[in-house]
N, CA, C and O of each residue as an XYZ file, in Angstrom:
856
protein
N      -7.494    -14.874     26.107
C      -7.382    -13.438     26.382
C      -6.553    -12.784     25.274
O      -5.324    -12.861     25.269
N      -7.371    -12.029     24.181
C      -6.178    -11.271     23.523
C      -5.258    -10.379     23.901
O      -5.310     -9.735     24.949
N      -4.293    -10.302     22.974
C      -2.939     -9.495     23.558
C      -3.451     -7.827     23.659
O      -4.541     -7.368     23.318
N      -2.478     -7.232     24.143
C      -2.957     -5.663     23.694
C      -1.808     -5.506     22.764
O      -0.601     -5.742     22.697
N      -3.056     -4.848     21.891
C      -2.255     -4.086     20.801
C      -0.834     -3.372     20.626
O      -0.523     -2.538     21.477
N      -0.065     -3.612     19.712
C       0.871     -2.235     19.703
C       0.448     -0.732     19.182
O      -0.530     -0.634     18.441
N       0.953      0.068     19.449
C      -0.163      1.423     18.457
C       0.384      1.113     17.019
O      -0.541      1.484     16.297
N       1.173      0.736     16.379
C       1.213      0.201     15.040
C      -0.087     -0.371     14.385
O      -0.700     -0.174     13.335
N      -0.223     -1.139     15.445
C      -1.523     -2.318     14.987
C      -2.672     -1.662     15.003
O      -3.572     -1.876     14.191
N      -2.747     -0.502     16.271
C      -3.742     -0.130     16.766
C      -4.479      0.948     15.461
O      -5.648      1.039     15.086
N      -3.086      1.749     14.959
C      -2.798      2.726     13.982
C      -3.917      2.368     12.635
O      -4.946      2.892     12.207
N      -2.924      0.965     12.197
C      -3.243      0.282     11.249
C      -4.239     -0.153     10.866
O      -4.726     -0.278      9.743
N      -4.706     -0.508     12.304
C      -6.486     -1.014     12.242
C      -7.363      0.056     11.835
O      -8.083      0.137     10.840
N      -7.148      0.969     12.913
C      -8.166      2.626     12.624
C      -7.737      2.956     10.881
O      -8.640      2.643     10.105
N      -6.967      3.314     10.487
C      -6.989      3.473      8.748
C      -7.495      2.047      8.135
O      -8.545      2.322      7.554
N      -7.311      1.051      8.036
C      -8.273     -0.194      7.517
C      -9.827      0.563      7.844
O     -10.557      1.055      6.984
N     -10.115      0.499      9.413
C     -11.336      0.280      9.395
C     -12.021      1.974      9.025
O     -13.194      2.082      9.384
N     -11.345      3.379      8.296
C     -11.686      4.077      8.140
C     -12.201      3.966      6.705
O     -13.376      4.177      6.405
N     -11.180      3.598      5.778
C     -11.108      3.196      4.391
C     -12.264      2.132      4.451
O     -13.259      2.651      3.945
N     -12.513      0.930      4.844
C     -13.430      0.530      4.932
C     -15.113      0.966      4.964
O     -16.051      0.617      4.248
N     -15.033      1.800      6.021
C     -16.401      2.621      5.965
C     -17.075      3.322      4.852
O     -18.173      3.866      4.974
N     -16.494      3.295      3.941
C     -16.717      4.221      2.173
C     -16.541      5.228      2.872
O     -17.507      5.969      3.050
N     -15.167      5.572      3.513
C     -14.969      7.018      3.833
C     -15.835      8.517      4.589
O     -15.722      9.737      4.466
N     -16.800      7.476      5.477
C     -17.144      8.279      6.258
C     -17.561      7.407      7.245
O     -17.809      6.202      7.196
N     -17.611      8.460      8.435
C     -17.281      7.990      9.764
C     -18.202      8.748     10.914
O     -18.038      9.903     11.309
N     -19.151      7.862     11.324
C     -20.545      8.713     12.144
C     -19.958      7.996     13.603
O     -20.053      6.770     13.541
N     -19.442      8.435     14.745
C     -19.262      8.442     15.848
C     -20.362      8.296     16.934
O     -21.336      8.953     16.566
N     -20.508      7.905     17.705
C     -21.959      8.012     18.352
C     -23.062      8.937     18.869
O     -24.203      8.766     19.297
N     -21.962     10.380     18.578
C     -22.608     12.126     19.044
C     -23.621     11.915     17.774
O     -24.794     12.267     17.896
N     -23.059     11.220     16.313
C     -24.716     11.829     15.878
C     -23.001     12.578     14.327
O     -23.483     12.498     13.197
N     -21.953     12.959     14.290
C     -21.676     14.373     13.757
C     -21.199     13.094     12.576
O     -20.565     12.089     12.896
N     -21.660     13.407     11.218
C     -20.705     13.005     10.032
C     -19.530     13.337      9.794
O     -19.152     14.456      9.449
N     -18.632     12.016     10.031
C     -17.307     12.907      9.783
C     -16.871     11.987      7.656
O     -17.226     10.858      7.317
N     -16.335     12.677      7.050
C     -15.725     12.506      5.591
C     -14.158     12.720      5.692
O     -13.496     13.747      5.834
N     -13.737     11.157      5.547
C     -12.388     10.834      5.501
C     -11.920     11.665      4.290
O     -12.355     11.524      3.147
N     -10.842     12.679      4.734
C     -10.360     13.966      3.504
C      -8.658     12.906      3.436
O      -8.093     12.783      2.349
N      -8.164     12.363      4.506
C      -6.523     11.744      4.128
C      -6.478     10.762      5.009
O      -6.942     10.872      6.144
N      -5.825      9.553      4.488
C      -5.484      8.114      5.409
C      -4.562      8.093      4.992
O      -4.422      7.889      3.786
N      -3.431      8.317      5.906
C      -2.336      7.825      5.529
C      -1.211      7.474      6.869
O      -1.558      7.854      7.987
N       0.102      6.759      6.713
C       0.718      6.642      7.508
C       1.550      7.731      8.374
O       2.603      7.500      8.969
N       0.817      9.035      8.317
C       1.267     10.053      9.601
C       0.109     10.957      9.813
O       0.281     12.081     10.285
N      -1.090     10.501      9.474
C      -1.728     11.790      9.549
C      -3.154     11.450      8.899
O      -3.326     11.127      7.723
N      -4.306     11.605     10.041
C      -6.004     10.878      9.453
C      -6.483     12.483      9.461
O      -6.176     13.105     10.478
N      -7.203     13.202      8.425
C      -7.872     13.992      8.577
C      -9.239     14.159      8.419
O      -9.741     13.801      7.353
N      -9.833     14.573      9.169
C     -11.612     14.171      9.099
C     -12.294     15.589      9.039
O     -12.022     16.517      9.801
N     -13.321     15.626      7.910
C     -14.166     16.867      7.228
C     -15.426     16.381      8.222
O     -15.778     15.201      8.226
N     -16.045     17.341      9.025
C     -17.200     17.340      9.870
C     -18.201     17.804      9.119
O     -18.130     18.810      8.414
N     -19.308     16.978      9.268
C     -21.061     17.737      8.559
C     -21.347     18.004      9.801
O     -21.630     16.909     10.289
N     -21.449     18.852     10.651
C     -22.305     19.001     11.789
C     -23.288     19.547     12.210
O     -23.649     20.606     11.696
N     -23.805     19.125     12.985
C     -25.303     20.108     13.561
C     -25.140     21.773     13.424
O     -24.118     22.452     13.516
N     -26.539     22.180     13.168
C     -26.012     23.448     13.382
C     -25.504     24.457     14.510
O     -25.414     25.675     14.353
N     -25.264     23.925     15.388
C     -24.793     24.127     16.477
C     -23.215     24.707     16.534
O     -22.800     25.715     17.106
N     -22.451     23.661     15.699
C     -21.444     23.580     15.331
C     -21.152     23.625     14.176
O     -21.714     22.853     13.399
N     -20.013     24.706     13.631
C     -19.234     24.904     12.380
C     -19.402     24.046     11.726
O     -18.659     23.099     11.981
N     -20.389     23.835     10.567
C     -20.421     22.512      9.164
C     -18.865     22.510      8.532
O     -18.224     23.555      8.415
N     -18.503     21.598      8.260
C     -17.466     21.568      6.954
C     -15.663     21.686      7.901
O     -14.572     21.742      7.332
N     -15.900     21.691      9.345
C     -14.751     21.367     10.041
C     -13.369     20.665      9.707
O     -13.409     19.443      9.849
N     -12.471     21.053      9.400
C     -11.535     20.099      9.045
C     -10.536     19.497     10.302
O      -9.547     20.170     10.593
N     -10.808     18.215     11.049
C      -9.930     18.364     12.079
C      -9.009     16.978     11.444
O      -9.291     15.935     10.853
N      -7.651     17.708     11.991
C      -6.418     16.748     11.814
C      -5.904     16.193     12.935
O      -5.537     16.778     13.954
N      -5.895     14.844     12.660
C      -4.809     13.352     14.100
C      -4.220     13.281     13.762
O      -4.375     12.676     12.701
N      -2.452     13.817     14.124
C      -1.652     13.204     13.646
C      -1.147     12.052     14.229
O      -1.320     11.985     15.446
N      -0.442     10.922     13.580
C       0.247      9.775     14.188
C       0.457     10.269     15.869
O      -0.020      9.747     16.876
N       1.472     11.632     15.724
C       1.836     11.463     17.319
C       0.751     11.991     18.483
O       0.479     11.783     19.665
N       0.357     12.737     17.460
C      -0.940     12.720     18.563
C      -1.902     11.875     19.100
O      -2.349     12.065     20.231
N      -2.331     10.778     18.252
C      -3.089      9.540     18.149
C      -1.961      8.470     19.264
O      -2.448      7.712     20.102
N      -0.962      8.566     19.123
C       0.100      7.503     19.925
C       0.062      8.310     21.118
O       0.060      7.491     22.038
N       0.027      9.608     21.658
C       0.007     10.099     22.890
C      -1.498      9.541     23.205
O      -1.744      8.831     24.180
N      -2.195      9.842     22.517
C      -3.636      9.603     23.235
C      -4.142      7.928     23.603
O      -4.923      7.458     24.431
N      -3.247      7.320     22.512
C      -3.176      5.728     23.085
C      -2.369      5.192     23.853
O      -2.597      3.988     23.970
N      -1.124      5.718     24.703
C      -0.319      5.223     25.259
C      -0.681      6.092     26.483
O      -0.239      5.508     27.472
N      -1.275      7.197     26.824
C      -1.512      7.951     27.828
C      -2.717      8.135     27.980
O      -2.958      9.040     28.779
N      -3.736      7.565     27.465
C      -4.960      7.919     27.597
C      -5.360      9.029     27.944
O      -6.213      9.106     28.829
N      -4.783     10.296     27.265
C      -5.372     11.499     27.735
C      -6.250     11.495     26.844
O      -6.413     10.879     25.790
N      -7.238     12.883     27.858
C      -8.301     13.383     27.104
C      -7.999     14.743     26.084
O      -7.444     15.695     26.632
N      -8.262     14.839     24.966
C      -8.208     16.180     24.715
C      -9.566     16.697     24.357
O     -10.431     15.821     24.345
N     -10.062     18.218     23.985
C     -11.111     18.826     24.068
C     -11.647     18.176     22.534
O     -12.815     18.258     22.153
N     -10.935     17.756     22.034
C     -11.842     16.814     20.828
C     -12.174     15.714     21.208
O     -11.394     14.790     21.439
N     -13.659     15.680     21.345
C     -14.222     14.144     21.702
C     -14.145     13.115     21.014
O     -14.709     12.067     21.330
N     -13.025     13.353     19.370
C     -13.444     12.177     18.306
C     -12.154     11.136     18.715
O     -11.934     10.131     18.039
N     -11.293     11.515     19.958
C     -10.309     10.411     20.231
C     -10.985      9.153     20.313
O     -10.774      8.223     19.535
N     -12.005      9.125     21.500
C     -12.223      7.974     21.768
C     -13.378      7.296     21.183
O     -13.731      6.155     21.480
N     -13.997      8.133     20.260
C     -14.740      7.470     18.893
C     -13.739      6.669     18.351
O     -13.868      5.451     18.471
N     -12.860      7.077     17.835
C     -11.596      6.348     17.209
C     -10.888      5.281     17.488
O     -10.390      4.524     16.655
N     -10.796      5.157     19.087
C     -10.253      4.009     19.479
C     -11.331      3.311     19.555
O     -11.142      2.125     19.827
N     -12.509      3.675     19.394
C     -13.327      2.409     19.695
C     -13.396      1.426     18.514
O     -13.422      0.197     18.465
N     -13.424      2.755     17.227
C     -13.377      2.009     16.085
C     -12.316      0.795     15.397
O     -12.374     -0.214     14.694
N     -11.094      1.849     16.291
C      -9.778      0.869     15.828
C      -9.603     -0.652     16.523
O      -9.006     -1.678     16.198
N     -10.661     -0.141     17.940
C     -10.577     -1.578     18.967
C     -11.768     -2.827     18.126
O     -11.830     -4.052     18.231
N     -12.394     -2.076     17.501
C     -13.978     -2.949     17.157
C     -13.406     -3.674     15.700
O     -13.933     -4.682     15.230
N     -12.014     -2.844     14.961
C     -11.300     -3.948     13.576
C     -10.758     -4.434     13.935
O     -10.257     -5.166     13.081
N     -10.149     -4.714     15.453
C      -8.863     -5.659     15.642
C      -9.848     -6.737     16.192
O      -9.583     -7.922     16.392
N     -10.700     -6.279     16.340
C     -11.809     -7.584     16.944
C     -12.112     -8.749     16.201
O     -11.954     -9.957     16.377
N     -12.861     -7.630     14.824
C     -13.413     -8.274     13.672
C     -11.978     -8.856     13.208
O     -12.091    -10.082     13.218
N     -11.114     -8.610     12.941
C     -10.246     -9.245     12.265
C      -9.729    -10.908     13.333
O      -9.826    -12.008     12.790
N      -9.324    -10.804     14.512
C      -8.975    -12.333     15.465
C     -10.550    -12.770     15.135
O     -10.732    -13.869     15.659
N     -11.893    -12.254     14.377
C     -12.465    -13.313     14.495
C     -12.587    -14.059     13.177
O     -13.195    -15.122     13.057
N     -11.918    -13.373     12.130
C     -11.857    -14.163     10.459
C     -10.981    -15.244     10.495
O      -9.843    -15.199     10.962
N     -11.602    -16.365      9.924
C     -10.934    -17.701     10.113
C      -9.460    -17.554      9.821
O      -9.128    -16.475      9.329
N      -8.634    -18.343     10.014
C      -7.230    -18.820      9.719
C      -7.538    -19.408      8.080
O      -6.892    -19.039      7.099
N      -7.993    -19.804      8.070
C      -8.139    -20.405      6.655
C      -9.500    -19.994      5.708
O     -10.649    -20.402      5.873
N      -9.082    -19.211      4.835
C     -10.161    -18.795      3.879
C     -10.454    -19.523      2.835
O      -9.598    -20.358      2.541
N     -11.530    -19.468      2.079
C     -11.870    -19.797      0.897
C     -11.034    -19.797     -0.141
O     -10.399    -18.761     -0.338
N     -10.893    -20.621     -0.784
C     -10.408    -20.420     -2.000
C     -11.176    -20.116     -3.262
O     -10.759    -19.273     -4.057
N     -12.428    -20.874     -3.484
C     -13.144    -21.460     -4.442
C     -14.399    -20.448     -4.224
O     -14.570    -20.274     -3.017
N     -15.349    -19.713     -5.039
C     -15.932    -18.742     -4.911
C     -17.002    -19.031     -6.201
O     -16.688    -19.402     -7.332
N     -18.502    -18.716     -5.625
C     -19.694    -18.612     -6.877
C     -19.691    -17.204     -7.180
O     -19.638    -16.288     -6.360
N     -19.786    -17.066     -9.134
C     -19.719    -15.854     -9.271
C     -20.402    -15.890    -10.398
O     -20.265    -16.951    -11.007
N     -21.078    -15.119    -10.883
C     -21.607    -14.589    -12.390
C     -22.884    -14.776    -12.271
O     -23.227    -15.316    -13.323
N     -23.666    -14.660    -11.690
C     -24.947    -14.602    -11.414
C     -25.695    -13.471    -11.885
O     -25.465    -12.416    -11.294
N     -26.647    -13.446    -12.934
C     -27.013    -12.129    -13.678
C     -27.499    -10.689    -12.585
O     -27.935    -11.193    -11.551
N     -27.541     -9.625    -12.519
C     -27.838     -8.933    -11.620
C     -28.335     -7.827    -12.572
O     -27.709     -7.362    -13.524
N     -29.579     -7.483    -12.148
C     -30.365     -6.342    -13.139
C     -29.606     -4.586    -12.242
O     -29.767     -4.415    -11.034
N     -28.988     -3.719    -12.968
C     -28.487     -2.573    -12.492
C     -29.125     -1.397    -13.175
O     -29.010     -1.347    -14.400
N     -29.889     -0.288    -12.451
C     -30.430      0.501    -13.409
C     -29.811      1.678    -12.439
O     -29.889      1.977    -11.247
N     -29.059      2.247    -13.783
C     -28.407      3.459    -12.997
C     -28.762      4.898    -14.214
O     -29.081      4.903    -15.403
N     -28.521      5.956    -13.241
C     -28.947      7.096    -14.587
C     -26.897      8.034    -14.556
O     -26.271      8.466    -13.589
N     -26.517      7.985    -16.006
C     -25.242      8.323    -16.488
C     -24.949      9.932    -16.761
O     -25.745     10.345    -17.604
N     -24.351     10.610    -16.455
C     -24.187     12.067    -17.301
C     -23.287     12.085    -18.449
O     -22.057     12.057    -18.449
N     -24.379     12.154    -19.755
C     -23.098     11.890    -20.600
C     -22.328     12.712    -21.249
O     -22.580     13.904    -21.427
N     -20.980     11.899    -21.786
C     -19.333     12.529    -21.862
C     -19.575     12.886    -23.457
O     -20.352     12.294    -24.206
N     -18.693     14.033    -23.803
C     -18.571     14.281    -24.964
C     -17.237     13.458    -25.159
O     -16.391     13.185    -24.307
N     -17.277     12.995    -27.064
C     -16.602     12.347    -27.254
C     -15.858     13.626    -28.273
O     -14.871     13.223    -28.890
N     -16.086     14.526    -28.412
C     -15.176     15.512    -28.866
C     -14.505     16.503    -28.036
O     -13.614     17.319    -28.271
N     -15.419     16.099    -26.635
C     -14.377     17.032    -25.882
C     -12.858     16.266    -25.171
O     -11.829     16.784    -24.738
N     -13.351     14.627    -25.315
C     -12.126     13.740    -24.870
C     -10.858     14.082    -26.214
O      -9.659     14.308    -26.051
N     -11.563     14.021    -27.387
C     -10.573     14.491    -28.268
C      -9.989     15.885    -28.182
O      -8.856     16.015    -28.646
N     -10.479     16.764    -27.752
C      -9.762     18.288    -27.830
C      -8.959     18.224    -26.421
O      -8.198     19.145    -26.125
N      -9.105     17.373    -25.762
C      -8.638     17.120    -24.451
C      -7.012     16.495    -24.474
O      -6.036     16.913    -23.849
N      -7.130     15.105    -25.630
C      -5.981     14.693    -26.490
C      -5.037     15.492    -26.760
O      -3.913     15.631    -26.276
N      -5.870     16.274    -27.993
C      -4.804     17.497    -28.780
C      -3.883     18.155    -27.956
O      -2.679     18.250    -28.193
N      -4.736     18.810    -26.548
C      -4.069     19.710    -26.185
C      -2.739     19.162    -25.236
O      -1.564     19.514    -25.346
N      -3.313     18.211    -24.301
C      -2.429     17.433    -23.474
C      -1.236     16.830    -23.853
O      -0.071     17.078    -23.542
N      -1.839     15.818    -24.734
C      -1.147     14.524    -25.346
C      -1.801     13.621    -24.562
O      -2.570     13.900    -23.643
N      -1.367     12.127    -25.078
C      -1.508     10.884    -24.037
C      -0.658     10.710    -23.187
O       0.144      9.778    -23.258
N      -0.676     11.624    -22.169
C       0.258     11.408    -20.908
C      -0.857     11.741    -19.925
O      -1.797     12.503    -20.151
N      -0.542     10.827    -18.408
C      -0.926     11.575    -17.439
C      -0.440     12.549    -17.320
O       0.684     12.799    -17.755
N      -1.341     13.540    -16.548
C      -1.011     14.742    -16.155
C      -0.897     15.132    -14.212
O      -0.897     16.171    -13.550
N      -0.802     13.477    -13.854
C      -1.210     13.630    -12.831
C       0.576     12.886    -12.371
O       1.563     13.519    -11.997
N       0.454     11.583    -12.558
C       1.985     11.098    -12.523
C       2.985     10.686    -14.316
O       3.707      9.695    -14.428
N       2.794     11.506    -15.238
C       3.157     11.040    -16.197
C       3.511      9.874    -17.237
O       4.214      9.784    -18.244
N       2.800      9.151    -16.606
C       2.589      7.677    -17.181
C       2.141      7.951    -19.082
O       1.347      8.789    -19.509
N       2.832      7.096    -19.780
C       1.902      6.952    -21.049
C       1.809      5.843    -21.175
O       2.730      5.108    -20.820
N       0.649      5.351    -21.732
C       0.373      3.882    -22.287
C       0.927      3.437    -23.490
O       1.235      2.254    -23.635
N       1.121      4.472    -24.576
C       1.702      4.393    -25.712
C       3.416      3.945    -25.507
O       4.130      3.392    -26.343
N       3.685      4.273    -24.477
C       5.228      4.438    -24.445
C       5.557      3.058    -23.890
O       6.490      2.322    -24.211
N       4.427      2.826    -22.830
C       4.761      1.279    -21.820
C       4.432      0.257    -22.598
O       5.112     -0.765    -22.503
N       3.585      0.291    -23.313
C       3.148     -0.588    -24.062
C       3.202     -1.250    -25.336
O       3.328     -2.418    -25.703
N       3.036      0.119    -26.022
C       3.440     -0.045    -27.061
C       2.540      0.273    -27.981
O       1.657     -0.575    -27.853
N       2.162      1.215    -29.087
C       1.237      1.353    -29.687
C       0.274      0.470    -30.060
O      -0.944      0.640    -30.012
N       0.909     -0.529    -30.453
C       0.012     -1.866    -31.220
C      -1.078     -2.325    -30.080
O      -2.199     -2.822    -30.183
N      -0.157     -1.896    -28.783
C      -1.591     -2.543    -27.391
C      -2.376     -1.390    -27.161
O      -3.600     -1.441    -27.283
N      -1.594     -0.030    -26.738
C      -2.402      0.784    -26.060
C      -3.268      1.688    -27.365
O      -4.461      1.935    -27.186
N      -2.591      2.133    -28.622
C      -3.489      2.561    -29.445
C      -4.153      3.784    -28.566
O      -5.359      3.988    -28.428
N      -3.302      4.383    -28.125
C      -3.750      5.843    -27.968
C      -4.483      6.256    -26.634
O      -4.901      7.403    -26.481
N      -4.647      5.106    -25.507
C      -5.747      5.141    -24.296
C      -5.202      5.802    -23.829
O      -3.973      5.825    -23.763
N      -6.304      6.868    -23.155
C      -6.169      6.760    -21.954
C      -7.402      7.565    -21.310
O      -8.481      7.106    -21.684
N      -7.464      8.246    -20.760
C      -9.073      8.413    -19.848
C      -8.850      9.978    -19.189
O      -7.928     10.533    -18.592
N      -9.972     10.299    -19.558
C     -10.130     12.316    -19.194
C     -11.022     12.543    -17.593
O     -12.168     12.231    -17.270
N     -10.557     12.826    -17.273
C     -11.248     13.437    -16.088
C     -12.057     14.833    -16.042
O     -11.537     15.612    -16.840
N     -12.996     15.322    -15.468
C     -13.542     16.230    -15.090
C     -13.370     17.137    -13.829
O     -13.962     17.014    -12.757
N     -12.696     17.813    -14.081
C     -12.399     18.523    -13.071
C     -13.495     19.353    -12.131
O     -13.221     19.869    -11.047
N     -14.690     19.368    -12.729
C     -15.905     20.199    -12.523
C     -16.668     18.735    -12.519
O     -17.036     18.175    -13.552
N     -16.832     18.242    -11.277
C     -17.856     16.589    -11.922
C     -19.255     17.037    -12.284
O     -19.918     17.993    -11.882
N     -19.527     16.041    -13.190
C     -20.693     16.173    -13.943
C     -21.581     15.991    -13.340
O     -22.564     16.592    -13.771
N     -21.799     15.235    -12.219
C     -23.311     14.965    -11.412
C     -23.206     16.393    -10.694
O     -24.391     16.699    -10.562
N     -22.598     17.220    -10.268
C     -23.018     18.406     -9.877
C     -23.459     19.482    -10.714
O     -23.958     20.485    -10.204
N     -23.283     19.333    -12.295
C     -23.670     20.571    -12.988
C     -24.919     20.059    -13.757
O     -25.157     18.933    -14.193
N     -25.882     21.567    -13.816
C     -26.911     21.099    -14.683
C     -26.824     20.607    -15.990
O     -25.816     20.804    -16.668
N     -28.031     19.827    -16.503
C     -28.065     19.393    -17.756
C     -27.883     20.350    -18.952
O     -28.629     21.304    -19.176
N     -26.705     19.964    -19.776
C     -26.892     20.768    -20.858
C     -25.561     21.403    -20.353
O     -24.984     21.762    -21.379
N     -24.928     21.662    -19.464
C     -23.411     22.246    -18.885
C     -22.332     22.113    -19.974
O     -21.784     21.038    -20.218
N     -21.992     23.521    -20.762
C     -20.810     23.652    -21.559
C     -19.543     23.289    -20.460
O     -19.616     23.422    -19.239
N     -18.619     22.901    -21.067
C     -17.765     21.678    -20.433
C     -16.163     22.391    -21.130
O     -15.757     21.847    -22.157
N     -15.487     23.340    -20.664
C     -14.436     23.683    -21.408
C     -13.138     22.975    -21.732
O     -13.250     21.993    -20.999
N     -12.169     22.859    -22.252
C     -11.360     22.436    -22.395
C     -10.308     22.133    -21.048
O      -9.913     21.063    -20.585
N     -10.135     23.054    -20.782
C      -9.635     23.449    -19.322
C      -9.854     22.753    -18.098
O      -9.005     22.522    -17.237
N     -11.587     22.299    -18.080
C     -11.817     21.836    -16.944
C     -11.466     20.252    -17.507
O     -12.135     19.512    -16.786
N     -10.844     19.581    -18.304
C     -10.704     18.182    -18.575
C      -9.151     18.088    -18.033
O      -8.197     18.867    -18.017
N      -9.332     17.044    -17.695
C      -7.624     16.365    -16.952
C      -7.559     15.134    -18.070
O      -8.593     14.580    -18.445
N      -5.716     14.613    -18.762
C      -5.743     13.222    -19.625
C      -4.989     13.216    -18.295
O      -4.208     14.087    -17.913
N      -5.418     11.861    -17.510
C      -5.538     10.798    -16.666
C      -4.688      9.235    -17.134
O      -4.765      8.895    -18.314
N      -3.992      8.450    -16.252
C      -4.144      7.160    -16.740
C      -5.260      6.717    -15.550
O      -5.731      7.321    -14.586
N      -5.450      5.333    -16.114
C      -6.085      4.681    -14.953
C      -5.933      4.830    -13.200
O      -6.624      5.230    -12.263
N      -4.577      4.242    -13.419
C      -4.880      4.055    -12.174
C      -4.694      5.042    -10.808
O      -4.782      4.789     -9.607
N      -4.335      6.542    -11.712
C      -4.276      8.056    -11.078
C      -6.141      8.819    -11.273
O      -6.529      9.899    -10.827
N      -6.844      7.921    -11.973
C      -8.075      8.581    -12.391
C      -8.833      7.847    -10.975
O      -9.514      8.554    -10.231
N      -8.591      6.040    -10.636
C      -9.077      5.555     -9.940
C      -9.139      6.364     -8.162
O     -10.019      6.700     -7.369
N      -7.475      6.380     -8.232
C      -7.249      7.453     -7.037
C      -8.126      8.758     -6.644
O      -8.804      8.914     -5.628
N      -7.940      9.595     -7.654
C      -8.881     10.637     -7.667
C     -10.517     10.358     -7.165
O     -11.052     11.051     -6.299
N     -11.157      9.299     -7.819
C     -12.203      9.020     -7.463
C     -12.597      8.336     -6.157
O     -13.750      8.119     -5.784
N     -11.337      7.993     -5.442
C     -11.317      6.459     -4.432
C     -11.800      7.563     -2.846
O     -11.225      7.409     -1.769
N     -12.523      8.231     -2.987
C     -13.158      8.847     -1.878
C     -15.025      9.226     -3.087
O     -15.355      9.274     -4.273
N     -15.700      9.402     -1.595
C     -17.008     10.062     -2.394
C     -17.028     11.659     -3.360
O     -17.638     12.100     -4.334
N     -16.000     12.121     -2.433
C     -16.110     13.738     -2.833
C     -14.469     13.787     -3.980
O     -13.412     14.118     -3.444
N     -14.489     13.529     -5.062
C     -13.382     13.384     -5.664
C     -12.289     14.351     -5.441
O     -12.361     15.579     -5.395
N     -11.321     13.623     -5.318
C     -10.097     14.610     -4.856
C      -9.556     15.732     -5.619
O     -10.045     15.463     -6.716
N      -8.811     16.925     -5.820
C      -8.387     17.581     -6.686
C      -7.422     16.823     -7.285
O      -6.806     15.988     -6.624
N      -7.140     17.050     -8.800
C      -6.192     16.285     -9.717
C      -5.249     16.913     -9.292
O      -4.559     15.923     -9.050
N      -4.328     18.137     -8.849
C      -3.631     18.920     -8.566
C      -2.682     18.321     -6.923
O      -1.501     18.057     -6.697
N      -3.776     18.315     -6.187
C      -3.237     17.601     -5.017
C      -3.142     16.356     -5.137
O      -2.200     16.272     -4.349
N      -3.328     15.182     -5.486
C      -2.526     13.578     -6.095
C      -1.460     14.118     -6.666
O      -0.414     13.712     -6.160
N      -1.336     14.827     -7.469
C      -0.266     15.236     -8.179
C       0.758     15.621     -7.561
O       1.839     15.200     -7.972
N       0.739     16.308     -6.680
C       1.433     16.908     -5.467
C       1.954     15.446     -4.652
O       3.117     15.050     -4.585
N       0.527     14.672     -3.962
C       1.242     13.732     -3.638
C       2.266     12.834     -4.417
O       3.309     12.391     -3.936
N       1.850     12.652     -5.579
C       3.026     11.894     -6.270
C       4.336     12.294     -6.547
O       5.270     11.494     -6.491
N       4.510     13.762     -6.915
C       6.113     14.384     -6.813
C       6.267     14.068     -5.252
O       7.314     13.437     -5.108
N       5.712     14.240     -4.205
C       6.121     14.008     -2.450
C       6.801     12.105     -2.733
O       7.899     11.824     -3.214
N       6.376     11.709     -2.542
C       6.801     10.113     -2.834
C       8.012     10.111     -3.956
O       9.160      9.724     -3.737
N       7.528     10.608     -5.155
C       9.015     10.575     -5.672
C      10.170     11.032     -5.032
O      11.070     10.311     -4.601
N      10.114     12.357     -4.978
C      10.825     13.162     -4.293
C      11.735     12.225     -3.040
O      12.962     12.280     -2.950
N      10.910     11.442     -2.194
C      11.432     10.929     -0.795
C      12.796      9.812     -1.432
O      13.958      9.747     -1.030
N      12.239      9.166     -2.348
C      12.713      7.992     -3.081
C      14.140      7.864     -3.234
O      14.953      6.943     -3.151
N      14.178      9.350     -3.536
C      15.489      9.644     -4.490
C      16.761      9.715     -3.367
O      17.912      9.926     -3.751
């Protein structure tokens, strides 16, 4: 007989198994929901809905609201509570059933044919992008030149689009302005949902985290 959960666990599971989903989340009504924030106080979910109902909904769970609704089982007039617990109940499942002991040893490199179609980057607009910025993020100020050391990093680092390219037509003048200098692993962030995040708000989150630190 498994234990019951703590809402920690319970918490923990529902963000695993949200992030998991590639960030979206279809409930059994049928309504698309698009994971907009996972984090430890607060899940917010972007609704595609019927036309029945307001498209583009933004509804927010916070932690304490999610812990009232799991420790009291109330109902509230949002039906996506108990979508949620079902989801969070259906990862704590899947997880007591992954072995105690995993693999170590793994087959890999097996050729795989990938045919994908690219929008392509100007390589003079990554340079006017340089000039103007520098090689710093602009998101958490990281430089590669500085951590590294010229002789390794030699100038990297990676531009973002603030206007993404799969949404504009072919042939789209591309201004200076709309380019972000990025490091990696603030460019990865940005992208780590379907609908890429604003460079502006990561940014925000990252002074919030510093900020707490201090």
């Amino acid at each position: 007989m498994p234990k019951t959960p703590s809402f920690d666990e319970w918490y923990n599971a529902l963000c695993r198994a949200l992030l998991r989903e590639g960030q979206v989340f279809t409930p059994v009504h049928g309504i698309r929901n698009e994971v907009v924030t996972v984090d430890d106080r607060r899940i917010v979910l972007r609704s595609e809905a019927p036309q029945s109902v307001r498209a583009g909904t933004v509804r927010s769970f916070s932690r304490r609201r999610l812990k009232d609704f799991f420790e009291r089982r109330t109902s509230f007039i949002d039906s996506l509570e108990p979508a949620l617990d079902e989801l969070a109940r259906a990862e704590l499942a899947r997880r007591r059933r992954l072995p105690r002991r995993t693999r170590t040893v793994f087959a890999e490199g097996a050729p795989r044919q990938v045919v994908m179609t690219r929008a392509e980057r100007s390589a003079a607009a990554r340079r006017a992008a340089l000039e103007r910025y520098g090689p710093r993020c602009q998101v958490c100020g990281f430089e590669f030149d500085e951590f590294y050391g010229y002789a390794v990093s030699q100038c990297y680092f990676e531009v973002h689009h603030a206007r993404p390219l799969r949404l504009t037509p072919e042939g789209t003048l591309t201004r200076v302005d709309e380019l972000v200098v990025v490091c990696a692993n603030c460019h990865r962030m940005i992208h780590r949902r379907r609908t890429p995040r604003d460079w502006r708000q990561l940014k925000a989150i990252v002074e919030a985290r510093r900020a707490k630190r201090r």
